[in-house]
C-alpha positions as CSV (number, residue, x, y, z in Angstrom):
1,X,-16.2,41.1,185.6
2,X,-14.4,43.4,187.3
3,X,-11.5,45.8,187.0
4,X,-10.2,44.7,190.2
5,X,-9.9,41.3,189.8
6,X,-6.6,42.1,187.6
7,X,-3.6,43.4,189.4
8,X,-3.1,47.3,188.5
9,X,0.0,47.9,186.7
10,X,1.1,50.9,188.0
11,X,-0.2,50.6,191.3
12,X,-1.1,47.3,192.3
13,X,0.4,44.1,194.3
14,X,3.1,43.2,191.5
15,X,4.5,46.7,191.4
16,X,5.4,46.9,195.5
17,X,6.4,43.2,194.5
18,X,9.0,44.1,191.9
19,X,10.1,47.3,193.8
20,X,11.0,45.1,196.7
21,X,12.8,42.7,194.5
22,X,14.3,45.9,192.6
23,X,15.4,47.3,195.8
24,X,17.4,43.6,197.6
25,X,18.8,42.8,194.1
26,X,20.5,46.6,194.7
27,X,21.6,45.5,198.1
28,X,22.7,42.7,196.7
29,X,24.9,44.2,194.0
30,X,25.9,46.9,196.2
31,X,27.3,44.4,199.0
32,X,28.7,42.4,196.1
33,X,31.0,45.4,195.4
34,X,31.7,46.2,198.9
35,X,32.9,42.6,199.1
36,X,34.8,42.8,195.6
37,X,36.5,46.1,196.8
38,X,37.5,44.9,200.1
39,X,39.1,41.6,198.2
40,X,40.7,44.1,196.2
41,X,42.2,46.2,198.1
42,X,43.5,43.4,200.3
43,X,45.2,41.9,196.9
44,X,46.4,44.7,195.6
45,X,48.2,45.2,199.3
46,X,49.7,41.7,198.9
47,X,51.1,42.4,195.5
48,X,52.8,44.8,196.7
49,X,54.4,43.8,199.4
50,X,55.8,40.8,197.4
51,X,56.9,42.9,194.9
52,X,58.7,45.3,197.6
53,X,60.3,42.0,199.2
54,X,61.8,40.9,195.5
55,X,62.6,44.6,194.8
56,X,64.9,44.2,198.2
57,X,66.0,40.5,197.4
58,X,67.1,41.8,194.2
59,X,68.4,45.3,195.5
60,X,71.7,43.6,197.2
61,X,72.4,41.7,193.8
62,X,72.2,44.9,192.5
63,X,74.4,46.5,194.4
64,X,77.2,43.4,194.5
65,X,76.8,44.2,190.7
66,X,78.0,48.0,190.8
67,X,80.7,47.1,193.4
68,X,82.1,44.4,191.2
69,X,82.0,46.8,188.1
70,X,84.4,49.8,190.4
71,X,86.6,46.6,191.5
72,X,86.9,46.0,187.5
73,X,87.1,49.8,186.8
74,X,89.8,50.2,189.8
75,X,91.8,47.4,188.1
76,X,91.5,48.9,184.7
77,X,92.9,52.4,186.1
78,X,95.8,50.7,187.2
79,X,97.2,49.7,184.0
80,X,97.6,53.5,183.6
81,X,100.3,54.2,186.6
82,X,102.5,55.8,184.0
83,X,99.7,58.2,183.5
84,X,98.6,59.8,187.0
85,X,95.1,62.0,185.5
86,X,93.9,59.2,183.7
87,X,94.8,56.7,186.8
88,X,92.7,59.4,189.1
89,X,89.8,59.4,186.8
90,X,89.3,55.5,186.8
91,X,89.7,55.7,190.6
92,X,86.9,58.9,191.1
93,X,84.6,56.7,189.1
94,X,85.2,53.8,190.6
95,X,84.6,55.7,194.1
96,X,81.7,56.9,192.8
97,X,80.4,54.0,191.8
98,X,81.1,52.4,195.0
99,X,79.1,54.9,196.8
100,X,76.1,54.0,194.7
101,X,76.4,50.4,195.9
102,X,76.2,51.7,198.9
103,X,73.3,54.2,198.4
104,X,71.4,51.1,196.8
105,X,72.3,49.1,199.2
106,X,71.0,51.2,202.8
107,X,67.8,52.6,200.5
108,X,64.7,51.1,200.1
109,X,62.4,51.2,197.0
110,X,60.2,54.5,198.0
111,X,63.5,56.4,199.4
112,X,64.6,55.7,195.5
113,X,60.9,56.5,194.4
114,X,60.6,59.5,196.2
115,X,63.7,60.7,194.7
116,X,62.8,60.3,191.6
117,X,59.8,61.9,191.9
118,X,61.4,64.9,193.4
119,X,64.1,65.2,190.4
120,X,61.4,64.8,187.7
121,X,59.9,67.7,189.5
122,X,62.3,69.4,189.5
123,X,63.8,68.8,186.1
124,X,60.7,67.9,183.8
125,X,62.2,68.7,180.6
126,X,65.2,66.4,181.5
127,X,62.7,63.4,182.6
128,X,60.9,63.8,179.1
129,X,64.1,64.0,177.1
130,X,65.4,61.1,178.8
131,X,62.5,58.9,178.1
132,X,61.9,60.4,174.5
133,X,65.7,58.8,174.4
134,X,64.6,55.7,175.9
135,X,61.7,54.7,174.2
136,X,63.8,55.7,170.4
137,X,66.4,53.4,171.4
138,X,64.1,51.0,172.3
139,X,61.9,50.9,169.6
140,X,65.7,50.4,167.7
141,X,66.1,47.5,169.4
142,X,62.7,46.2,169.0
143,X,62.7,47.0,165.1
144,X,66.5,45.2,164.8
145,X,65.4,42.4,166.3
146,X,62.1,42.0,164.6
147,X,64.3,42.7,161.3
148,X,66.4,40.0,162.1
149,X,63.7,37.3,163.0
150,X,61.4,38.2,159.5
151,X,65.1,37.9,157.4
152,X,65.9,34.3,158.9
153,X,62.5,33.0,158.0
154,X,62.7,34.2,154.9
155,X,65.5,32.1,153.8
156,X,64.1,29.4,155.5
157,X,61.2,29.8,152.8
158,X,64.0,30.1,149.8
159,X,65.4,27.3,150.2
């Protein structure tokens, strides 16, 4: 018998045989990828511009709801007549309110996004304190309510 009758495991026939199959299953993973990427990136794209055509469905409700709000504010002011600075103070606010409707209703979602990004540059320290505030009067919420849930089925269970 000889030595070369049995393949060579470092050199032989099924080593350039499992380096070829070690190099297509690469390609094969690696145009897997490229594929998954491209579907990606092409979903991703459609998301969003779904979720830019609700944000601008939903923009004009928004907006019909601050105008309707300075119409109930401009009402309310005018219960004051007798009472000229509190009658002007309803109407400013009501004015300004109606200029948001306005704003909200000529801007689209990255004009507003941009914005923000510019005043939480701007103002960091007020970003952070407002969503320190946020997230405490959220979690508020979110403990009442939970509070509220665990009592009721407790007394279901004492009865």
């Amino acid at each position: 018998m000889t030595s070369s009758a049995s393949p060579d495991p470092v050199g032989g026939p099924r080593a350039a045989d499992t380096k070829a199959d070690l190099e297509d299953l690469r390609h094969d993973v690696e145009d897997t990828a490229s594929l998954a990427a491209e579907r990606g990136k092409g979903l991703a794209a459609a998301a969003r511009q779904q979720a830019l055509s609700y944000v601008d469905d939903r923009k004009g409700e928004a907006a019909r709801s601050v105008s309707d709000l300075a119409k109930s504010l401009r009402d309310s002011g005018k219960t004051f007549d007798d009472r000229p600075n509190i009658r002007a103070f309803f109407d400013s606010a009501a004015e300004g309110l109606d200029d948001l409707a306005g704003s909200i209703e000529r801007r689209s979602l990255e004009d507003f996004y941009r914005q923000a990004e510019t005043y939480a540059r701007r103002s960091p320290v007020t970003v952070a304190v407002g969503a320190f505030a946020a997230g405490f009067l959220l979690s508020r919420f979110v403990k009442a309510s939970g509070s509220a849930e665990t009592d009721h089925a407790y007394d279901d269970y004492r009865v």
